[in-house]
Backbone as JSON, one array per atom type, in Angstrom:
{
  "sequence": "XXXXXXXXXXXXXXXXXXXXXXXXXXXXXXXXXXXXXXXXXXXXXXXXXXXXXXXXXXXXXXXXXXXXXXXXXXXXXXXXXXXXXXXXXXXXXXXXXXXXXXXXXXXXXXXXXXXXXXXXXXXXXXXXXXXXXXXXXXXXXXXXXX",
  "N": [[148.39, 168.67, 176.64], [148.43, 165.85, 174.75], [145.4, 164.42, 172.62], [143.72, 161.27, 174.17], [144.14, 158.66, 172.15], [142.41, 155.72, 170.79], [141.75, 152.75, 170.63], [138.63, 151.32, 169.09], [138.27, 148.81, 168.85], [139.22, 147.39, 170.5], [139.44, 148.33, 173.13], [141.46, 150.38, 174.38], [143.49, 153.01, 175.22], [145.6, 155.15, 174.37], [148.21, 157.12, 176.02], [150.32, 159.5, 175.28], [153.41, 160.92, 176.26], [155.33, 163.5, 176.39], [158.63, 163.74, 174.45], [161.71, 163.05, 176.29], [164.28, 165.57, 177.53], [166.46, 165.29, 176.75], [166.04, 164.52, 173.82], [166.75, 162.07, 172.82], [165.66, 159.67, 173.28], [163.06, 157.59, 171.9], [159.44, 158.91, 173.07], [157.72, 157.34, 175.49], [154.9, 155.31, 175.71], [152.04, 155.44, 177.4], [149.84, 152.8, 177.8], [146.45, 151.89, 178.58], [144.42, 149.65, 179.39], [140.99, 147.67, 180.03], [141.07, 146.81, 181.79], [142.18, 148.14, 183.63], [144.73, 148.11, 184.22], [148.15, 148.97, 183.96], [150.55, 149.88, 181.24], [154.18, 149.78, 179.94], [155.55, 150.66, 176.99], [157.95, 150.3, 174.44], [157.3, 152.61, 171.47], [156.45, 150.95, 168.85], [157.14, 150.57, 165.36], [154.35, 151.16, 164.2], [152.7, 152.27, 166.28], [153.89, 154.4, 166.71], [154.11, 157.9, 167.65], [154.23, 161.05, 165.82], [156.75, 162.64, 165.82], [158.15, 165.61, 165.32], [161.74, 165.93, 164.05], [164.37, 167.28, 165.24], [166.38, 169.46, 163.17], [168.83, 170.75, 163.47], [171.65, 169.54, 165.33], [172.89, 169.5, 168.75], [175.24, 169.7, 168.36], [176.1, 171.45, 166.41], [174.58, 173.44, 166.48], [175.76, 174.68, 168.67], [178.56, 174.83, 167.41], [177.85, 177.02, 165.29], [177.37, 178.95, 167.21], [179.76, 179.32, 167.65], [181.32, 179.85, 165.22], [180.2, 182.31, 164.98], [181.14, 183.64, 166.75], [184.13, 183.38, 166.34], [183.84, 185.29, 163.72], [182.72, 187.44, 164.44], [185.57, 188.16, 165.88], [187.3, 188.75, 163.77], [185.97, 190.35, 161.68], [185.79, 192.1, 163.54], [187.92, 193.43, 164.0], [188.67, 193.73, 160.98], [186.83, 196.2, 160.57], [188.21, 197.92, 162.76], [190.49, 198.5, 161.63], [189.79, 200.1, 159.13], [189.24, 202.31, 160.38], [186.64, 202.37, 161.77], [184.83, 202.39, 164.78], [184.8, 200.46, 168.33], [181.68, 199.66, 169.26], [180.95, 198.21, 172.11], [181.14, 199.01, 175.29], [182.81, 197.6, 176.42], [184.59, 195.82, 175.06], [185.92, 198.04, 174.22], [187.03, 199.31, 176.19], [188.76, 197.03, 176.61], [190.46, 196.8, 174.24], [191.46, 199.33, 174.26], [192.9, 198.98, 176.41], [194.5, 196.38, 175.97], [195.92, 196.53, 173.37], [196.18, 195.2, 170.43], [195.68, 192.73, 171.41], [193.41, 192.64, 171.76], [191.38, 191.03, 172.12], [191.25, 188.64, 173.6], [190.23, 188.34, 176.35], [187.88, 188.27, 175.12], [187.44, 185.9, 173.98], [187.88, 184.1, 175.9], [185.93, 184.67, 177.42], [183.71, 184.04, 175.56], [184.81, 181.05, 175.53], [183.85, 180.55, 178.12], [180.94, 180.87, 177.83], [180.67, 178.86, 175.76], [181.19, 176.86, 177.43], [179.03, 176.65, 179.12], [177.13, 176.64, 177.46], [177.04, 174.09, 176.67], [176.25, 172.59, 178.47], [173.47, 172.91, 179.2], [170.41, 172.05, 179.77], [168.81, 172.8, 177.7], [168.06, 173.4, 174.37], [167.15, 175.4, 173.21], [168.19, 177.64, 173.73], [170.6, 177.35, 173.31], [170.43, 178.22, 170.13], [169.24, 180.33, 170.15], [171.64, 182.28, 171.99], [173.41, 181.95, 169.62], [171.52, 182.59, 167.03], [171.9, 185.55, 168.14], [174.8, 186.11, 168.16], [175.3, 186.26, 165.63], [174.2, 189.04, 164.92], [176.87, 190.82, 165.3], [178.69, 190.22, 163.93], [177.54, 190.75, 161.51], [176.77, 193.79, 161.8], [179.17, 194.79, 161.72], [179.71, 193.83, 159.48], [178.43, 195.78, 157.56], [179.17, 197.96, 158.19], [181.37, 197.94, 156.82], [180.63, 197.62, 154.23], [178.74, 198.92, 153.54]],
  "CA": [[148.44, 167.23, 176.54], [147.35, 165.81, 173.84], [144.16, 163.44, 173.02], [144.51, 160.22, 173.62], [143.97, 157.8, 170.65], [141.52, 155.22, 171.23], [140.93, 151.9, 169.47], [137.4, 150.94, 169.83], [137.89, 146.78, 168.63], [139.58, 146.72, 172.11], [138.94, 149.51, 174.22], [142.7, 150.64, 174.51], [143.76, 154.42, 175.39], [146.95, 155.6, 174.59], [148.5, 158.86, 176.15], [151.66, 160.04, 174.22], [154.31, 161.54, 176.48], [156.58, 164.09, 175.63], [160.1, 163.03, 174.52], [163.04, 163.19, 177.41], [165.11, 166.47, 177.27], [168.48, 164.75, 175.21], [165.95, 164.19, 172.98], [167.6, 160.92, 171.94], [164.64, 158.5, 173.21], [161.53, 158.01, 171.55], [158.84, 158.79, 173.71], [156.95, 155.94, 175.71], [152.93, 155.41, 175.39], [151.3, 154.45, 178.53], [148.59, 151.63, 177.55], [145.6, 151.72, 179.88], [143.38, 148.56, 179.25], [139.96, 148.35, 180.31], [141.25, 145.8, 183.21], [142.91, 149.44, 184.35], [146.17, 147.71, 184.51], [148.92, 150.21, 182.99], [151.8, 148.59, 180.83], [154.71, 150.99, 179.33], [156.15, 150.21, 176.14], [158.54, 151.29, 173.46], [156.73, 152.42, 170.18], [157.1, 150.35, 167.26], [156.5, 152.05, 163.82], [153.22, 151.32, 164.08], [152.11, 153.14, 167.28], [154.62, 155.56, 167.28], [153.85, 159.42, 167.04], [155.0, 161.21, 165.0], [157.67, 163.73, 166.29], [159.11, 166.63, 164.23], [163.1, 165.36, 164.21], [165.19, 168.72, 165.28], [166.85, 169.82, 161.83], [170.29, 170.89, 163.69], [172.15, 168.94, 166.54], [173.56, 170.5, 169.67], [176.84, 170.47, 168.53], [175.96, 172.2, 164.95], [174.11, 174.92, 166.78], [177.26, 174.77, 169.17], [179.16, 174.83, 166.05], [177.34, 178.38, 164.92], [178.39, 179.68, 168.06], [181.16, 179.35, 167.75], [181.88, 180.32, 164.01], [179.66, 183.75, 164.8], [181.86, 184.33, 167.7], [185.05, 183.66, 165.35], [183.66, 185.94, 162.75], [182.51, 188.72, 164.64], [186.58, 188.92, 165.75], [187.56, 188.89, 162.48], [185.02, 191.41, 161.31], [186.34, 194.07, 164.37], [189.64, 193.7, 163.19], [188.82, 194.76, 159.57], [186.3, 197.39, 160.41], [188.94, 198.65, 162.94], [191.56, 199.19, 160.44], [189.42, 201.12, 157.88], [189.03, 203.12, 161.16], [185.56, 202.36, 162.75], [185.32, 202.28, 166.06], [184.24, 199.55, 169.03], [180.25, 199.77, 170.31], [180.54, 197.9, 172.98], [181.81, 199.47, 176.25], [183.79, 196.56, 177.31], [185.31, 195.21, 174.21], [186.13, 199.14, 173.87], [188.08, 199.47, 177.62], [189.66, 195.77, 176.09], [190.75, 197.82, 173.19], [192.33, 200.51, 174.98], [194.12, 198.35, 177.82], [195.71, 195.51, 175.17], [195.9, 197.11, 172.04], [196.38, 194.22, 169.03], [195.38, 191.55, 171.62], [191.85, 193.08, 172.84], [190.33, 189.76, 171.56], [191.87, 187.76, 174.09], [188.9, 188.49, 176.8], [186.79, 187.85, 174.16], [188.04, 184.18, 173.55], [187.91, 183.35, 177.39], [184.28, 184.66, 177.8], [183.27, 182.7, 174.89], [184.98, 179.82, 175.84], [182.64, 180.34, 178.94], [179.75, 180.59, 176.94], [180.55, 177.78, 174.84], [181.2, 175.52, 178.05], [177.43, 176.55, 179.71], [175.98, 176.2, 177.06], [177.43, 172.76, 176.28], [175.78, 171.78, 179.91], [172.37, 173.11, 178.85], [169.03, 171.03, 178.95], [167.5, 173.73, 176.74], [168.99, 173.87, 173.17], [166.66, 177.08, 172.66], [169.16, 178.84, 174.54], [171.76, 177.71, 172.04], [170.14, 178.71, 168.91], [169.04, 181.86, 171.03], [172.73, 182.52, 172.07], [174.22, 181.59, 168.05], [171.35, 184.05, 166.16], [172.61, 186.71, 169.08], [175.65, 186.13, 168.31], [175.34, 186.55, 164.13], [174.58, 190.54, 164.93], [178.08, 191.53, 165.97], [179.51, 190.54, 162.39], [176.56, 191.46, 160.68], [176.51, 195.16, 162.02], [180.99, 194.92, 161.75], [179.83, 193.76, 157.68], [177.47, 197.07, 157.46], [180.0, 199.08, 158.69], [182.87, 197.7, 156.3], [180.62, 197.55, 153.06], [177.86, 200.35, 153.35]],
  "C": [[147.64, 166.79, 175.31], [146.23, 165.04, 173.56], [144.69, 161.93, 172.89], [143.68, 159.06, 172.82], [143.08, 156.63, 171.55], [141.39, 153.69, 170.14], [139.87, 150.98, 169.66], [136.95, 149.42, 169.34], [138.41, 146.61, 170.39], [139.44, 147.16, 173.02], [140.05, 150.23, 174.9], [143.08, 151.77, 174.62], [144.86, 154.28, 175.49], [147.24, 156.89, 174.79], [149.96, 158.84, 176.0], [152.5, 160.93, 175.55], [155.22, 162.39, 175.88], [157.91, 163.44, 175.48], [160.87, 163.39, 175.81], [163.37, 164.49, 177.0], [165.89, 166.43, 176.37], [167.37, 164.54, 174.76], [166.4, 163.28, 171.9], [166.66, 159.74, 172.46], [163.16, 158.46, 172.73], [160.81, 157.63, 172.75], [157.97, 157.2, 174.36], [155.51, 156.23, 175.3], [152.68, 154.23, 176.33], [150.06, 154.08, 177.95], [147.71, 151.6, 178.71], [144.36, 150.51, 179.32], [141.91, 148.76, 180.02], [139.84, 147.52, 181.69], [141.9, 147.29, 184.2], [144.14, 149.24, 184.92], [146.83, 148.56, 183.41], [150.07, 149.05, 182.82], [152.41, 149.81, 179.98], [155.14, 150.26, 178.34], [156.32, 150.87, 175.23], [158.06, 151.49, 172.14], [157.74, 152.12, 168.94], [156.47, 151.14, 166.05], [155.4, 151.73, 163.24], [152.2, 151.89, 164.7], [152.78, 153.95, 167.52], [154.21, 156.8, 166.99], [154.76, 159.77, 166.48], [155.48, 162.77, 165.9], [158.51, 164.11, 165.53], [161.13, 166.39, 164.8], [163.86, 166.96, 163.8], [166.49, 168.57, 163.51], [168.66, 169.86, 161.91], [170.29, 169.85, 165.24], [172.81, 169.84, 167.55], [175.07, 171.12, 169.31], [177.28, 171.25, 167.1], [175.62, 173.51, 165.38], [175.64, 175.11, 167.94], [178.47, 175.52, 168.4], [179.38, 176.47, 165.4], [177.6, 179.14, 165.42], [178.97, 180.41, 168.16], [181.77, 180.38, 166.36], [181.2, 181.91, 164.79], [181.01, 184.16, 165.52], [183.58, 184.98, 167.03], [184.85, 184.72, 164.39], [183.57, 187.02, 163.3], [183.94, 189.5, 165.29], [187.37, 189.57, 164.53], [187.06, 189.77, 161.39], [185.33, 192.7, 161.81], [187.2, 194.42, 163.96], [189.28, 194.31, 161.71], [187.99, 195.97, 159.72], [187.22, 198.72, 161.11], [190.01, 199.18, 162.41], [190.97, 199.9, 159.85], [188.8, 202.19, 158.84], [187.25, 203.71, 161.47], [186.14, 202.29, 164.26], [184.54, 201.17, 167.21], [183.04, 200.01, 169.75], [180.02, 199.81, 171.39], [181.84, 198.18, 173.89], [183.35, 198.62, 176.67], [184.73, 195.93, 176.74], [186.22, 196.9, 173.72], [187.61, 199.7, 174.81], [189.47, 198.33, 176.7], [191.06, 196.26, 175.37], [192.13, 198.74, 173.67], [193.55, 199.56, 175.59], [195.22, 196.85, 176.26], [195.99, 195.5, 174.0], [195.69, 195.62, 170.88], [195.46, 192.7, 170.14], [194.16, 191.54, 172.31], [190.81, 191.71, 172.52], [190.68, 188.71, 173.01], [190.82, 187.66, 175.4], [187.94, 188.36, 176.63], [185.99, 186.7, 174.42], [187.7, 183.89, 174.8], [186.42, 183.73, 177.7], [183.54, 184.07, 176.63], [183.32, 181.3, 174.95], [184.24, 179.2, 177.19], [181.79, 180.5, 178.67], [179.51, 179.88, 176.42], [180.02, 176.49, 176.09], [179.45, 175.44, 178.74], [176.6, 176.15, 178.98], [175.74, 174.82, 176.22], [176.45, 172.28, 177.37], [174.02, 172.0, 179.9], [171.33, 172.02, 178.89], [168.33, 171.61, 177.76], [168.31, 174.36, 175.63], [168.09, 175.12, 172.42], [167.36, 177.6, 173.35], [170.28, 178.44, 173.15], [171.5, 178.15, 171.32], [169.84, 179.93, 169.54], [170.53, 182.82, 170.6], [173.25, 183.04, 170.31], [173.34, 182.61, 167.09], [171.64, 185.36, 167.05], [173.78, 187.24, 168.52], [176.03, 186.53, 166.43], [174.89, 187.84, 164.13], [175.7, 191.13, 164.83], [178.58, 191.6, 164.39], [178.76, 191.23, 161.29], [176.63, 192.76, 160.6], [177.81, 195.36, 161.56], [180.75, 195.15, 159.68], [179.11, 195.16, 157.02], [178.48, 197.88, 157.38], [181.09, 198.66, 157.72], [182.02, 197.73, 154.96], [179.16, 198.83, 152.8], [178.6, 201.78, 153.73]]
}
C-alpha cells in the first residue's frame, strides 16, 4: 500500500487505490478529513497519481497471439518440406493421422486459447501465452536458416 500523502494547511490524508482490473477507470482517492468523515472522489489532474499507462492493449497482445500462432503454422510447413521433422508429440500424431491438413487441430485449440484468453481478468497471462507462443516459429526459423 502505498503512503498516504498528507497536506498539512488542512490536515487531509489521501490513500491511493489500485486501479480496477479493465484497467479503464482511474483509480479513486479516499479523502479522510480530520472530522473522520470519508468522501470518494474522481481525481482531477491535480490529485491524480500517476499510473504507468500499459504500452499494449488486450486486443494487440491478443493480436500477437494470434499472429505467433499463424506464423508458427506457416513456419512447420516450410521446415517440413526441406524435411525437418515435428517436436511436439501431438502436432506429430496430427501429422500422421491428416497428412496436408495436420493444422486443422491446431486452429481449433487456438481458437480455444484465443477465446479464454479473451475472458481473462489477467492480461499477464496474455502476454505470457503470446511470448510462449513466439518459440514455436522461432525454433521452426532455426531449423530452416541454421
Amino acid at each position: 500500500m502505498q503512503e498516504p500523502l498528507t497536506d498539512n494547511a488542512i490536515g487531509t490524508f489521501m490513500f491511493h487505490r489500485s486501479t480496477p482490473p479493465d484497467g479503464l477507470h482511474p483509480p479513486l482517492i479516499n479523502t479522510f478529513t480530520s472530522e473522520d468523515s470519508m468522501h470518494t472522489e474522481t481525481p482531477t489532474r491535480d490529485n491524480r497519481c500517476k499510473v504507468r499507462a500499459m504500452p499494449m492493449t488486450r486486443k494487440t497482445m491478443l493480436a500477437a497471439f494470434l499472429l505467433a500462432q499463424f506464423s508458427d503454422i506457416l513456419t512447420t510447413n516450410a521446415a517440413l518440406a526441406r524435411g525437418a521433422w515435428e517436436g511436439n508429440p501431438l502436432m506429430a500424431g496430427a501429422q500422421a493421422a491428416l497428412g496436408d491438413c495436420w493444422f486443422i487441430p491446431k486452429v481449433a485449440m487456438v481458437a480455444l486459447l484465443l477465446w479464454l484468453l479473451s475472458r481473462t481478468a489477467k492480461p499477464r497471462l496474455i502476454v505470457f501465452a503470446a511470448a510462449l507462443s513466439v518459440l514455436g516459429p522461432l525454433n521452426n526459423l532455426l531449423t530452416l536458416f541454421v
